[in-house]
C-alpha positions as CSV (number, residue, x, y, z in Angstrom):
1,X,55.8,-4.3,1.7
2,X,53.0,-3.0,-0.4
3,X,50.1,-4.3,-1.1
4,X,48.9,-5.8,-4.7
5,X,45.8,-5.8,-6.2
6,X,43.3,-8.7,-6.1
7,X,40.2,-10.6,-7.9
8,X,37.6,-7.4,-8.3
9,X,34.6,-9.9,-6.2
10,X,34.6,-13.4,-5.1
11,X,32.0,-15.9,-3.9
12,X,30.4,-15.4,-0.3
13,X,31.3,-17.5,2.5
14,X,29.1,-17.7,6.0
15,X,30.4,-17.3,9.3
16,X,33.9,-15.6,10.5
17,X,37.4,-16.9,9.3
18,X,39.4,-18.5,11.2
19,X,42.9,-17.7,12.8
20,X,45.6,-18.0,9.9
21,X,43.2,-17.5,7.0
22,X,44.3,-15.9,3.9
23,X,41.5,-13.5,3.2
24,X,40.8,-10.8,0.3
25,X,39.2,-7.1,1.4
26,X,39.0,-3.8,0.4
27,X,40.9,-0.8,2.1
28,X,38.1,1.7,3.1
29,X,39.6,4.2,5.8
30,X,43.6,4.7,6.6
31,X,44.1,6.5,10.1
32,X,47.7,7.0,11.4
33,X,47.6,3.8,13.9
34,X,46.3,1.3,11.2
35,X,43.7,0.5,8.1
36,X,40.1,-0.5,8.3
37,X,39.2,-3.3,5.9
38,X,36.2,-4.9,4.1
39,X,36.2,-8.6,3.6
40,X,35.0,-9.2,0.0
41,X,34.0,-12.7,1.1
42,X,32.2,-12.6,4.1
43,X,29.3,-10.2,3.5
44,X,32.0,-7.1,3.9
45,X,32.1,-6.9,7.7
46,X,35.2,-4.7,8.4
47,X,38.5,-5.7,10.1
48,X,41.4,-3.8,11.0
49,X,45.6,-3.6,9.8
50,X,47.1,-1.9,12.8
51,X,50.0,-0.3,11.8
52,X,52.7,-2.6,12.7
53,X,51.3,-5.1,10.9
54,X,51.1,-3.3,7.6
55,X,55.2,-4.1,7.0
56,X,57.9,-5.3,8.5
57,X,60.4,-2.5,9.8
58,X,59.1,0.8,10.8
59,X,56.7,2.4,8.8
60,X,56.6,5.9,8.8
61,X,54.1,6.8,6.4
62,X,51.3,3.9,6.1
63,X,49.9,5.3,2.7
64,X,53.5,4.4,1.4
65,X,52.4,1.1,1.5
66,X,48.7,1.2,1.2
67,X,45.9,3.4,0.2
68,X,41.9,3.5,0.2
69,X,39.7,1.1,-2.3
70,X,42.4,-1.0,-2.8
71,X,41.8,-4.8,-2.9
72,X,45.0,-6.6,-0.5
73,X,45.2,-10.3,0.6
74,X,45.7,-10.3,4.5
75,X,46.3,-13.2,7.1
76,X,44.1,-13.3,10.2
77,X,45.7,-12.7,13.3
78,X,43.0,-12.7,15.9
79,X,39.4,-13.1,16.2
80,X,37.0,-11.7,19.6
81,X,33.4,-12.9,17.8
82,X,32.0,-11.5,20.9
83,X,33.0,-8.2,20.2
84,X,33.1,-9.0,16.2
85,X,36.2,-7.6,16.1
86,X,38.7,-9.3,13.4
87,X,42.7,-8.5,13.3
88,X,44.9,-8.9,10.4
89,X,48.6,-8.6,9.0
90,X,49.5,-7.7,5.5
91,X,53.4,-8.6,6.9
92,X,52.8,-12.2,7.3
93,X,52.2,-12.8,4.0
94,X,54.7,-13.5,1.2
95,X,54.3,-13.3,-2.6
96,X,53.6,-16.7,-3.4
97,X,51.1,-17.3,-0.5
98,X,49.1,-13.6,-2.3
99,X,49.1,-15.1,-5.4
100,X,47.8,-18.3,-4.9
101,X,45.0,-16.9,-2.3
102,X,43.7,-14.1,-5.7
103,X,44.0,-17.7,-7.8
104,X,42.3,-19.5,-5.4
105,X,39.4,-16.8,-5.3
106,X,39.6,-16.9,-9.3
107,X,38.8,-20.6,-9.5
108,X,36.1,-20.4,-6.7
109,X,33.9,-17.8,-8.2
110,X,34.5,-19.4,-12.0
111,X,33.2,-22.9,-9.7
112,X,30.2,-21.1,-8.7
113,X,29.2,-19.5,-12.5
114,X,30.0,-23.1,-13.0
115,X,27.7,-24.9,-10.3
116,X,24.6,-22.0,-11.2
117,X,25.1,-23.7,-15.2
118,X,24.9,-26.8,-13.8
119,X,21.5,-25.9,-11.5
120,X,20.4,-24.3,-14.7
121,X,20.6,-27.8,-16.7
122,X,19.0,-29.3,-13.9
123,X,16.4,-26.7,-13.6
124,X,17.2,-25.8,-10.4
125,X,19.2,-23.1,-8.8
126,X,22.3,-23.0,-7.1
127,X,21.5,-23.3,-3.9
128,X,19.2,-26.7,-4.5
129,X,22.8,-27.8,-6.7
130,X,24.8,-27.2,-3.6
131,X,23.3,-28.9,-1.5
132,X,23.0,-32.0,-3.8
133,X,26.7,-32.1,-4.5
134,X,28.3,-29.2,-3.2
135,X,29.9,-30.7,0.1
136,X,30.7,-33.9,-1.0
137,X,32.5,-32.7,-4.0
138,X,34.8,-30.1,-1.8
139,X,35.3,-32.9,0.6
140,X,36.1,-35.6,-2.3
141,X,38.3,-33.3,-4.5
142,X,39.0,-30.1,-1.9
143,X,37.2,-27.7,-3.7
144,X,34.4,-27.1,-6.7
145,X,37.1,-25.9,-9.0
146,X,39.4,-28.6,-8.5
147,X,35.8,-31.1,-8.6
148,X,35.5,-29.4,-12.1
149,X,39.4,-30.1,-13.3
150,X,39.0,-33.7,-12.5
151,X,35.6,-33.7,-14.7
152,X,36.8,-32.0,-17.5
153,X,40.4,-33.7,-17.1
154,X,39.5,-37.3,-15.9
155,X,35.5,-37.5,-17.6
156,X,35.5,-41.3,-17.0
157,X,37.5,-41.5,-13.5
158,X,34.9,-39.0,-12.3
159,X,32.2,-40.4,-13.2
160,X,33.0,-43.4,-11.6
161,X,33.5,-41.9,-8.3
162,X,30.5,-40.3,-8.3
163,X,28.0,-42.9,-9.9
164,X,25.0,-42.1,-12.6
165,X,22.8,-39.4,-10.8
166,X,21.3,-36.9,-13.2
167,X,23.9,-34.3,-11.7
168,X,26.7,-36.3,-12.9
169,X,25.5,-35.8,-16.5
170,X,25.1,-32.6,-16.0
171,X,28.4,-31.3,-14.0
172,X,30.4,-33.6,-16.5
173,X,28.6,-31.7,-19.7
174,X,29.5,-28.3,-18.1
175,X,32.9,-29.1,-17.2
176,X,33.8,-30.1,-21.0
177,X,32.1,-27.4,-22.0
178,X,34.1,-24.7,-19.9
179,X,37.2,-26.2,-18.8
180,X,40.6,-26.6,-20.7
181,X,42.0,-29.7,-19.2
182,X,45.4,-29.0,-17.7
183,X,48.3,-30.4,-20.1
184,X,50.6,-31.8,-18.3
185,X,54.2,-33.1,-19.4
186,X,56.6,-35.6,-17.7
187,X,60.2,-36.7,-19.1
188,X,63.2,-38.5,-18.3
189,X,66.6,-39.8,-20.0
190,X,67.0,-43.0,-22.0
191,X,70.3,-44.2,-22.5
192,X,71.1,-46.7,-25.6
193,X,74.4,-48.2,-26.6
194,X,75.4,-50.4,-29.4
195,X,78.9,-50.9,-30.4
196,X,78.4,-53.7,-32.8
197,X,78.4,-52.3,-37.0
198,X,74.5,-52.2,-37.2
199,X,74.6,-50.2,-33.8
200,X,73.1,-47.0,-35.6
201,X,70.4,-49.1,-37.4
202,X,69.7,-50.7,-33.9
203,X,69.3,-47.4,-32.5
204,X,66.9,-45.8,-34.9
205,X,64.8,-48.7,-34.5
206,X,64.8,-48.8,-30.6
207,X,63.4,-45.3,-30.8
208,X,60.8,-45.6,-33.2
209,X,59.3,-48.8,-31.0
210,X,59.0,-46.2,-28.3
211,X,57.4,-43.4,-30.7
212,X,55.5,-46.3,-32.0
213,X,53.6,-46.6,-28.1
214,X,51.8,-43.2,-28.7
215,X,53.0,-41.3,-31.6
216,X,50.9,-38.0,-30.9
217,X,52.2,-38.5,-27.0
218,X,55.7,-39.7,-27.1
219,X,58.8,-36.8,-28.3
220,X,62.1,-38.1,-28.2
221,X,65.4,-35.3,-28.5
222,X,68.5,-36.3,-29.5
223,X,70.7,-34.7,-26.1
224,X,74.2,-36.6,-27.6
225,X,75.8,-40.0,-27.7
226,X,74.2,-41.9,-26.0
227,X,71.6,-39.9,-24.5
228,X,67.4,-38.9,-25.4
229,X,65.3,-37.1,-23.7
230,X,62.0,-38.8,-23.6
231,X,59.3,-36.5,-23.1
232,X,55.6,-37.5,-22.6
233,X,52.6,-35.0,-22.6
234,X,48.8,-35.3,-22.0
235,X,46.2,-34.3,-19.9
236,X,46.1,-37.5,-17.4
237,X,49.1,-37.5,-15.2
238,X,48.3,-41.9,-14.8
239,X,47.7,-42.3,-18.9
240,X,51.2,-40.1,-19.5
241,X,52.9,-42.3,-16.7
242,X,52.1,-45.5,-18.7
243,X,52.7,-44.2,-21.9
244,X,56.1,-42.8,-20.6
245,X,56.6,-46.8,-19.2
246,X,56.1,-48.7,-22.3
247,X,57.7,-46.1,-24.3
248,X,60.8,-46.8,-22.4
249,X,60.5,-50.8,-22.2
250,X,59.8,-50.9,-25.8
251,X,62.9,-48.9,-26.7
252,X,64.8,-50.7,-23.9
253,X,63.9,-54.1,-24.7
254,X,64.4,-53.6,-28.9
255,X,67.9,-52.3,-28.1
256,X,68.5,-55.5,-25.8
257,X,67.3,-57.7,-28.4
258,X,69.6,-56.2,-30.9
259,X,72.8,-56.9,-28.5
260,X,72.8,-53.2,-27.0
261,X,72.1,-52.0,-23.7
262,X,69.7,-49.3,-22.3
263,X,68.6,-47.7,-19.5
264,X,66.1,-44.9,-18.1
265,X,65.7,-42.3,-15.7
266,X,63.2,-39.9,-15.1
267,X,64.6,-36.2,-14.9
């Protein structure tokens, strides 16, 4: 299993990781028994690979599978912090747990450009803006970034959980400024029937009173007799959800009204 590359620098972090950590470093020297690393975010202090933890299965040949200066994402196996001495495995770590650790890295050093714009406003630096909001934001939300997402996503649901301080103002104004808000899309099946000789009518009009909730929000496809997909999309998971419900009612309850039946499900 080889290694792939990762974020070229990410933000600092104090102290030693912890047992199980994902971490990012930089391959310095390869010997035959193993690699010594760098860890990109803790101040470079070096940890070693040994050599049966580079892959699974024999390895004959560790620079078939690593090489010098290149950035790898590495789980911590063992920790002496007497000695200072830090173990890792590059073969307990599968694609999708790599990827999400050089994402994760991505979104924290984009937080902390973010949290330095913030100090900026503030006329402050970061280290002042951290410690005004810096912990309780990552313990609130789990991280900056995800702090920032809500902002830019959610303006008026964070600002409410965090009250009127001059930071608030200021965080809030950066994440709009910065931050797409994540669009996100939810959907499920409608089912109308209506046998009588104005069933078609009856139909058309049981989907424009769902259109007719949110027209910019609401799409409805026609999947075949007598099914729709109904398909909601935004950027507030809660606002789609009620959208999506009165979409559904309102088409449910005109078809009912007309003699017809309906139903929904979300898929």
């Amino acid at each position: 299993m080889s290694a792939k590359s990762a974020a070229p620098s990410v933000p600092q972090r104090t102290g030693l990781p912890e047992e199980g950590d994902l971490v990012i470093g930089t391959v310095t020297s390869i010997r035959n028994f193993g690699a010594f690393v760098t860890l990109d975010e803790y101040g470079g202090r070096e940890a070693f690979i040994h050599l049966s933890e580079v892959a699974t299965g024999w390895v004959k040949y560790i620079r078939d599978h690593i090489r010098e200066g290149q950035k790898i994402v590495a789980r911590v196996l063992r920790i002496d912090a007497a000695k200072g001495q830090i173990d890792l495995s590059l073969k307990r770590i599968n694609d999708h747990q790599r990827r999400e650790k050089i994402q994760s890295g991505k979104n924290e050093l984009k937080a902390s450009r973010l949290v330095a714009a913030v100090a900026a406003s503030l006329k402050t630096d970061a280290e002042g803006a951290y410690a005004t909001f810096g912990d309780g934001l990552v313990e609130k939300y789990g991280s900056l970034f995800a702090a920032f997402e809500v902002a830019s996503a959610e303006a008026a649901r964070f600002q409410k959980e965090n009250g009127k301080a001059a930071w608030v103002g200021a965080f809030l104004k950066v994440a709009e400024e910065n931050l797409v808000p994540p669009h996100i899309t939810i959907r499920g099946i409608l089912e109308l029937t209506d046998p009588s000789p104005d069933g078609v009518d009856h139909l058309r009009k049981a989907l424009a009173a769902a259109e007719a909730v949110d027209a910019e929000a609401v799409k409805i496809h026609y999947l075949g007799a007598p099914r729709y997909r109904l398909q909601v999309g935004g950027t507030q998971y809660k606002q789609a959800e009620e959208i999506l419900k009165r979409a559904t009612e309102s088409a449910i309850e005109s078809i009912k009204k007309a003699g017809g039946q309906g139903s929904f499900a979300r898929a």
